[in-house]
C-alpha positions in Angstrom: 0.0 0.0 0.0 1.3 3.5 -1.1 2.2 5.3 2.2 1.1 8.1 3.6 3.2 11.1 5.2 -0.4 12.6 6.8 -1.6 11.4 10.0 -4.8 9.5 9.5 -7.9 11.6 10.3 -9.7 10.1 13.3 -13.2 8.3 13.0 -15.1 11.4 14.1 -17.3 13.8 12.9 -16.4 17.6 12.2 -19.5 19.5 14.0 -20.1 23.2 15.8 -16.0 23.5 15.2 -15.4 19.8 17.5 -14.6 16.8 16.3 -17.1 14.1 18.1 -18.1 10.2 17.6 -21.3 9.6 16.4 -23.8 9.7 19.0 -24.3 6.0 18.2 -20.5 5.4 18.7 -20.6 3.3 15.4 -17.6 3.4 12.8 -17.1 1.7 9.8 -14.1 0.1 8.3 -12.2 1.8 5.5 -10.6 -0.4 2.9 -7.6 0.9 0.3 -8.5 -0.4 -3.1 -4.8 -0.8 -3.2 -4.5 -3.7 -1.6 -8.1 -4.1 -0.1 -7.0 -4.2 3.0 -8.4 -2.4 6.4 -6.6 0.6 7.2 -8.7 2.8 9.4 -12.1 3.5 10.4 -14.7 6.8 10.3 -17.9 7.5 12.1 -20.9 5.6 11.0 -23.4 8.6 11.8 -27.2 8.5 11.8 -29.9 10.9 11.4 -28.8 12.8 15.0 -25.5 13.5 14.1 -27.1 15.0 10.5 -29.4 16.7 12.9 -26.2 18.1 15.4 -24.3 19.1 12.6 -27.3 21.4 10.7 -28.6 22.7 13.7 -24.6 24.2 14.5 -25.3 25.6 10.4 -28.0 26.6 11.2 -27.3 28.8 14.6 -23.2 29.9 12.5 -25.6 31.8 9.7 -28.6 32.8 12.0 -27.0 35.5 13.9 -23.3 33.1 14.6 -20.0 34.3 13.7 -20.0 33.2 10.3 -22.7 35.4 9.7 -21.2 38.8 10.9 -17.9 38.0 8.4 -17.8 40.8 5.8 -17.4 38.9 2.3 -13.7 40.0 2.0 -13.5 38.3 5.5 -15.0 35.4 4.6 -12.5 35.5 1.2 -9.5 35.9 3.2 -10.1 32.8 5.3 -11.2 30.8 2.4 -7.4 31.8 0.6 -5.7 30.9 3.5 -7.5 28.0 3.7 -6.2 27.3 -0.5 -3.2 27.7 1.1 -2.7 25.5 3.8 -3.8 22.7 0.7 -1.0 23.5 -1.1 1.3 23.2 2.1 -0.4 20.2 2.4 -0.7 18.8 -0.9 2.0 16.3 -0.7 0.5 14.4 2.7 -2.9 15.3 1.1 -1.9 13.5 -2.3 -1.0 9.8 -0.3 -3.8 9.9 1.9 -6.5 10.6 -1.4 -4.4 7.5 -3.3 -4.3 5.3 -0.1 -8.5 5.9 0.6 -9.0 6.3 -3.4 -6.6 4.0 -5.2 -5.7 6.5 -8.4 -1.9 7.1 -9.2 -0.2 9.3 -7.2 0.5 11.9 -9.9 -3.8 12.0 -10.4 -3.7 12.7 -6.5 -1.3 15.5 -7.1 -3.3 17.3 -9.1 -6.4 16.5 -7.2 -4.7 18.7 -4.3 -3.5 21.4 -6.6 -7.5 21.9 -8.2 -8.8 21.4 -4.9 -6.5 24.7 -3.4 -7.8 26.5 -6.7 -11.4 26.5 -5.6 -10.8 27.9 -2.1 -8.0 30.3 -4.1 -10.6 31.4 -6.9 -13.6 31.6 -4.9 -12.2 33.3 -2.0 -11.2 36.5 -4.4 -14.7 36.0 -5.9 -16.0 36.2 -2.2 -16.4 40.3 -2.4 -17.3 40.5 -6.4 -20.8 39.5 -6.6 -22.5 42.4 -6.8 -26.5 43.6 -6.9 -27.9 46.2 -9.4 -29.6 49.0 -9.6 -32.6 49.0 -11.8 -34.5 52.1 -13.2 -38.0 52.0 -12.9 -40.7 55.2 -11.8 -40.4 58.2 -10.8 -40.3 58.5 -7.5 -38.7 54.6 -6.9 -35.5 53.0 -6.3 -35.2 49.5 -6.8 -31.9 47.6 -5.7 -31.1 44.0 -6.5 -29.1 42.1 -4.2 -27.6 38.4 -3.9 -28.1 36.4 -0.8 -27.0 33.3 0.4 -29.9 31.0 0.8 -28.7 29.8 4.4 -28.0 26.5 5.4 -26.2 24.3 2.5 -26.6 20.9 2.1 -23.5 18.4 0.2 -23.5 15.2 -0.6 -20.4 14.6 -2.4 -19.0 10.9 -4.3 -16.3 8.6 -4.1 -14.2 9.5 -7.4 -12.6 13.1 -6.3 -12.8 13.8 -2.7 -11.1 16.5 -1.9 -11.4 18.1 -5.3 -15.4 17.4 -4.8 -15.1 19.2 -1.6 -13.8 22.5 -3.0 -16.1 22.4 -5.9 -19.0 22.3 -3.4 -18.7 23.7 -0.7 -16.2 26.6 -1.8 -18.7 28.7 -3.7 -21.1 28.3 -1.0 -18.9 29.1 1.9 -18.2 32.1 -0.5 -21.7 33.7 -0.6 -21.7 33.3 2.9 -24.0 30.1 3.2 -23.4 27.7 6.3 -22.7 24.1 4.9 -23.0 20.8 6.2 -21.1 18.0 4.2 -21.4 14.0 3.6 -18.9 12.7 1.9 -19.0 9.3 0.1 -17.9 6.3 2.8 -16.0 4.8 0.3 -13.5 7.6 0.0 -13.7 11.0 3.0 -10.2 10.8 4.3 -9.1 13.9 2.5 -12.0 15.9 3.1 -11.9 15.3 7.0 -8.2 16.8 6.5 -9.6 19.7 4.7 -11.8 20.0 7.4 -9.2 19.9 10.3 -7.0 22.4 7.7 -10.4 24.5 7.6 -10.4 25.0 11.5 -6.6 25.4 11.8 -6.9 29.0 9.7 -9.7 30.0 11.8 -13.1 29.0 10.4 -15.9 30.1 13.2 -18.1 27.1 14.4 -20.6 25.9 12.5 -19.1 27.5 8.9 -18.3 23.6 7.6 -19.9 20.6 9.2 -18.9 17.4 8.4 -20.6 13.9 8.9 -19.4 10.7 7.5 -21.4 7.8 7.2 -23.5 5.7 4.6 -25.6 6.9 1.7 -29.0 5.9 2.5 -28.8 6.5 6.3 -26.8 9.7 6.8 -27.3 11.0 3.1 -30.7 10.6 3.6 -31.3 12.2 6.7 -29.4 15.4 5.6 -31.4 15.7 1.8 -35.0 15.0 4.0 -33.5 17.8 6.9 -36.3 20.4 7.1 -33.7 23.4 8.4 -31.5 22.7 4.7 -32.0 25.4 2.6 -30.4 24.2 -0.1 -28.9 20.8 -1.7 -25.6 20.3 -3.6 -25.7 16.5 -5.0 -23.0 14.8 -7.7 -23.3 10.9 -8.0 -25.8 8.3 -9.8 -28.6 9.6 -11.5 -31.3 7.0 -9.5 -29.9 8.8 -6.2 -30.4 12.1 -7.5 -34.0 11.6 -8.5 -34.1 10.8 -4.5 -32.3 14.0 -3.8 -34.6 15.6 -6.0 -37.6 14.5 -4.6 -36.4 15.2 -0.8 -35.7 18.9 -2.1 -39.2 19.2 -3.8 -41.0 18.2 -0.5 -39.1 20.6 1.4 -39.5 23.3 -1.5 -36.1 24.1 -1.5 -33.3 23.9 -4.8 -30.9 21.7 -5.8 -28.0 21.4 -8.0 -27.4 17.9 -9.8 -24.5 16.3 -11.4 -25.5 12.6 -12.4 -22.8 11.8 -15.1 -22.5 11.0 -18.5 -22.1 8.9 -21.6 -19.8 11.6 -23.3 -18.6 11.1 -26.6 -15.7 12.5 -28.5 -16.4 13.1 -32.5 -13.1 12.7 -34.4 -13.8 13.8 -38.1 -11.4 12.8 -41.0 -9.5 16.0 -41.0 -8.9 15.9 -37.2 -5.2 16.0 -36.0 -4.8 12.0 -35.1 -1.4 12.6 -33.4 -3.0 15.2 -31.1 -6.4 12.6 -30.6 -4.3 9.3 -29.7 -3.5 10.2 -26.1 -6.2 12.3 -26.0 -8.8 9.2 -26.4 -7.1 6.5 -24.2 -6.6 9.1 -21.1 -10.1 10.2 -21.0 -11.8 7.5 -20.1 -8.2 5.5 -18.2 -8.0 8.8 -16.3 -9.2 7.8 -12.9 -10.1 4.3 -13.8 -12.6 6.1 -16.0 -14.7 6.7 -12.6 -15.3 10.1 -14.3 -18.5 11.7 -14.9 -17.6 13.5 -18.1 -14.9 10.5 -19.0 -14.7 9.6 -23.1 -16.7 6.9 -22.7 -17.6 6.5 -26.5 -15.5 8.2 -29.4 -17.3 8.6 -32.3 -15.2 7.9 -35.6 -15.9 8.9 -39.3 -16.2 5.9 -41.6 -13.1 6.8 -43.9 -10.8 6.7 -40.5 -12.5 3.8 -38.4 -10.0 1.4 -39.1 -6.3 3.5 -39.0 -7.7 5.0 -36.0 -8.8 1.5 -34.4 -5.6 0.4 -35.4 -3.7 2.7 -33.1 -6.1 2.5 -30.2 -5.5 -1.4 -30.0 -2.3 -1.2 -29.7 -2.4 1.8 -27.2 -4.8 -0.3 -25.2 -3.1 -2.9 -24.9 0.1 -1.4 -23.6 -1.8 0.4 -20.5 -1.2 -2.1 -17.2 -3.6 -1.7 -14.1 -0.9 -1.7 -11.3 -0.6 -0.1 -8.1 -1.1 3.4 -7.4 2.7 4.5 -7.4 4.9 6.7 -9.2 4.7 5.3 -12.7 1.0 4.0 -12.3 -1.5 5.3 -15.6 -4.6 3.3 -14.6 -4.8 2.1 -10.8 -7.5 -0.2 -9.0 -11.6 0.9 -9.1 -12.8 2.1 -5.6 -14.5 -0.9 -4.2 -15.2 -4.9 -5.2 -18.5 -4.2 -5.7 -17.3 -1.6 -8.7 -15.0 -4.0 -10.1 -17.4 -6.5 -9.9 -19.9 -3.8 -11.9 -16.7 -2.5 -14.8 -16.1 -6.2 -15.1 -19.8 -7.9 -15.9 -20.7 -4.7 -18.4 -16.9 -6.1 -19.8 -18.6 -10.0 -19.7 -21.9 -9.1 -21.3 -21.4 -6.3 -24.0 -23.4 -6.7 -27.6 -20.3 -5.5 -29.7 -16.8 -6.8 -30.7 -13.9 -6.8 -27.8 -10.9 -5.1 -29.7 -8.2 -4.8 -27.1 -7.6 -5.5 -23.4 -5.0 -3.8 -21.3 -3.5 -5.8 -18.7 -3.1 -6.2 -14.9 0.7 -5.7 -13.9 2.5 -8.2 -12.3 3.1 -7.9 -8.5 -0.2 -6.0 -7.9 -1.8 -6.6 -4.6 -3.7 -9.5 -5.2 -7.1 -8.0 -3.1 -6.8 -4.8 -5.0 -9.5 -3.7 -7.4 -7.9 -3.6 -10.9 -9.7 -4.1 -14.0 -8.0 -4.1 -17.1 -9.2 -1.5 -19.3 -11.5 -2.8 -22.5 -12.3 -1.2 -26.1 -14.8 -2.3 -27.9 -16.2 -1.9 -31.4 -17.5 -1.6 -33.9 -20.7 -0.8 -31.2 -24.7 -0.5 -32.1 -25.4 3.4 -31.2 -27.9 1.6 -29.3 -26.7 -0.9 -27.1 -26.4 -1.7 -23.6 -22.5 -0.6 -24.1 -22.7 2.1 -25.9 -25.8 3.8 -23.7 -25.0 2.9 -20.2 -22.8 4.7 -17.5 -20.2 2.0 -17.0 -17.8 4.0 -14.6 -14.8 2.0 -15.5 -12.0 2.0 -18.3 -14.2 0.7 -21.0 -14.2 2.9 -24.5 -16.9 2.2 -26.6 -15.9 2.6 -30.5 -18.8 3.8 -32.9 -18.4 4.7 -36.6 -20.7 8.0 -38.3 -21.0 8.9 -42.1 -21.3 12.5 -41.7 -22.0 15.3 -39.9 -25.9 15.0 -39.3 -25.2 11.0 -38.4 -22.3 12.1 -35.6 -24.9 14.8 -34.3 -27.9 11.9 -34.2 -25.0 9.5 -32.6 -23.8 12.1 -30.6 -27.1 13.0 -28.7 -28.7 9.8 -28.7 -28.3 8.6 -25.1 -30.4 9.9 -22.0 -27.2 12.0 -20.7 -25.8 15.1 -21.9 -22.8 16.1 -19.9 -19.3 16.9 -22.6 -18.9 16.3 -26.0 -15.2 16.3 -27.4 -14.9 17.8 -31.0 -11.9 17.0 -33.4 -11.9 18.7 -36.6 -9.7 21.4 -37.9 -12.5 23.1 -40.2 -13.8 26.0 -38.5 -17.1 26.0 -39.7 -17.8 22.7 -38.8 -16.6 23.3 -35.0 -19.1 26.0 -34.6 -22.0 23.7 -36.6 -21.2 21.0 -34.2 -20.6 23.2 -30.9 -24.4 24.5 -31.3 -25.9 20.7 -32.5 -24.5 19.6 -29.0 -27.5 18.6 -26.5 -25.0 18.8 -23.5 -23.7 21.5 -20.7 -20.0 21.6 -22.1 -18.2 21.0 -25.2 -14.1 21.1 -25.9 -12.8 21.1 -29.6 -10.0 19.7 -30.4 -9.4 19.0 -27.0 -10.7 16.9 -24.0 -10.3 18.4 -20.3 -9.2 21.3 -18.6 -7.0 20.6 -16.1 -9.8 21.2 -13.6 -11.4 23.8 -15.0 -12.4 25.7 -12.1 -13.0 28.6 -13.6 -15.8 27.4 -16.4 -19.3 26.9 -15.7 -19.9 23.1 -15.9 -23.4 20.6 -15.4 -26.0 18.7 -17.9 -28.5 18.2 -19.0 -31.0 15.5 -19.3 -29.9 12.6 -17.2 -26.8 14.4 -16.5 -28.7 16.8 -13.9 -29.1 20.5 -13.7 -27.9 23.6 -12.5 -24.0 24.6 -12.8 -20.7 24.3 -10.8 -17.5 26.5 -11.1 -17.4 29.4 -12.3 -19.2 32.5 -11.1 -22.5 30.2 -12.0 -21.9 28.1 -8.7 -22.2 31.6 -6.6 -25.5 32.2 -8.2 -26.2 28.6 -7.7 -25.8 29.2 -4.1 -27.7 32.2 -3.6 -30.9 34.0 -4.2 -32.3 37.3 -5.6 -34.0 39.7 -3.3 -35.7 43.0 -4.5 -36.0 45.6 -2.7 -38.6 48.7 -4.0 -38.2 51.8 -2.2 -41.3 54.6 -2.8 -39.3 57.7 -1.8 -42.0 60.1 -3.3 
């Protein structure tokens, strides 16, 4: 198992600025995919410890310390806070690839995203600004942006501590108080953040954080009554639940529910530019991605050169353990291997290449070689499901309108990828895109912190990073003023 330089965080919960058991005193084991071994435990909370942790929310923004921080106060902590990551980011790296299992370098730049969000969103703390808008004579009429209150986060498994700046950040930055779950399979960094978070001086009650499963903790904090306001990322049948707890209480929510992106490579597209493009989008992570490459979409007249080159790129990329030189490391849990690998057993279209599992890798770790198939039915199980793994579907188009009907014929509509070097056509296909972001010639931006992202569709709604999270996690109030 990769080491880690960070002291484990203990198996307690972060609430009203004190770390505490759950009231139940349960804990549950935590497993490295590495090796699948036990390593340490965390609080298995209940609905009380939810209820704790939103009431300290709730009193930090009702008249608490939190609430009487001026926004450039509030900026300054969240900074030093980005900060402390990057001080960090070494200790914080091993501990995310000892609870997560992705390559060391992955972790690295996990830590250095995850200090961008508190970085970007604590300058953007003081910048949201109201208007003024000109109406009657005799009126003035101000708009302002508040924070809706308490904030509620359920966060997954495949980027923990870069999940926990891309939630909570912008809210903490309007000034909400938040309450987090992170996923059991993978909250080690985030408790760190947390214990970072109340090192640089965060008041009480600012950033609660309860650990504990899905449908017990998870569900008590969506159902809460005093949540204002939900933040969810993770399968789309949990975030119809999500959904359906925030209707009842008649509050909003924000949705990210992943993705069956594709990327279009047309016959004029730079291929040497495209190659590593293709195979680290969807090995990236294990392909545990929401907006991984999951099916790349190829013109007829290039199918088989392009094949050609992907096969043999495919089958030189080795599952091993998460260390220096490590491209593709285990899946989070058995049960996710045990998904990745039956999609692998059953698909409806031709298997092309299989990586391989190194040699020496810890026999009870969760590595699945990674799988391109094709060519694939636009319409099968393969090439319409979510697999969350390293498996590329393969699909071939005639032309622009068949990429487009390709292209948008799932349920999800998360990224599209566009390779072509005609301009015209990158515009043509940008708009035709049913889908929240799209990249041409190009796949990823290292984080992107800065650019609004979400879907559509079974993909979710509502929009993270960017300056669209802070209106996310806020309101408009208008105020008329009859001054005669």
């Amino acid at each position: 198992m990769t080491a880690t330089n960070a002291p484990l965080p203990r198996a307690l919960n972060l609430i009203d600025g004190t770390w505490v058991p759950a009231a139940s005193g349960k804990e549950m084991d935590v497993r490295s995919p590495i090796d699948g071994e036990v390593f340490t435990k965390i609080a298995d909370s209940g609905p009380e410890d939810v209820d704790a942790a939103v009431m300290a929310a709730r009193a930090a923004f009702d008249g608490g310390p939190w609430s009487k921080l001026t926004a450039a106060e509030r900026g300054r902590l969240m900074v030093r806070l980005g900060n402390r990551i990057l001080e960090e980011a070494e200790a914080l790296a091993r501990l995310e690839t000892m609870d997560n299992g992705k390559p060391i370098k992955q972790s690295r730049a996990d830590m250095i995203a995850t200090a961008r969000y508190f970085e970007y969103y604590g300058g953007a703390a003081d910048k949201v600004h109201g208007e003024v808008i000109p109406f009657l004579n005799g009126y003035n009429v101000q708009v302002f942006r508040e924070p809706h209150g308490v904030t509620g986060h359920i966060i997954p498994w495949n980027y923990p501590a870069q999940m926990f700046g891309r939630s909570i950040a912008p809210a903490l930055a309007m000034g909400n108080a938040t309450v987090l779950k992170p996923a059991e399979d993978a909250c080690l960094t985030a408790l760190r953040i947390g214990e970072l978070a109340m090192e640089v001086g965060f008041p009480a009650g600012a950033i609660n954080i309860v650990t504990g499963r899905g449908e017990v903790a998870g569900k008590a904090l969506s159902e809460h009554r005093q949540v204002d306001f939900l933040s969810f990322t993770g399968s789309p049948e949990v975030g119809v639940l999500i959904q359906t707890a925030a209707a009842r209480n008649f509050i909003g929510c924000t949705l990210e529910l992943g993705g069956k992106s594709p990327q279009i490579i047309f016959d004029d597209a730079d291929l040497d530019a495209v190659y590593p493009v293709l195979v680290n989008a969807i090995i990236q992570n294990g392909g545990q991605t929401c907006s991984a490459g999951s099916r790349v979409l190829l013109q007829r007249g290039i199918y088989d050169k392009v094949m050609a080159e992907l096969k043999t790129r495919f089958e030189a990329v080795a599952a091993s353990d998460s260390g220096e030189d490590a491209v593709l490391g285990p899946l989070i849990s058995a049960r996710q291997k045990k998904r990745v690998e039956t999609y692998i057993a059953e698909a409806d279209a031709p298997l092309v290449a299989r990586g391989t599992v190194a040699k020496g890798s810890p026999e009870g770790g969760y590595y699945v070689a990674a799988a391109l198939f094709g060519p694939c039915d636009p319409n099968s199980k393969i090439a319409q499901e979510e697999v969350f793994g390293p498996v590329l579907c393969a699909i071939p188009f005639e032309d622009e309108a068949d990429a487009i009907r390709i292209a948008n014929g799932t349920e999800y509509g998360l990224v599209a990828g566009i390779w072509t070097r005609d301009g015209g056509r990158q515009q043509r296909m940008a708009k035709a895109m049913h889908c929240g972001q799209v990249f041409i010639n190009g796949y990823g931006a290292g984080g992107g912190i800065e650019l609004p992202f979400g879907g559509i569709r079974k993909s979710g709604h509502g929009r993270e990073k960017g300056f669209a999270a802070l209106h996310e996690f806020s309101h408009i109030k208008t105020v008329v003023h009859n001054h005669g």
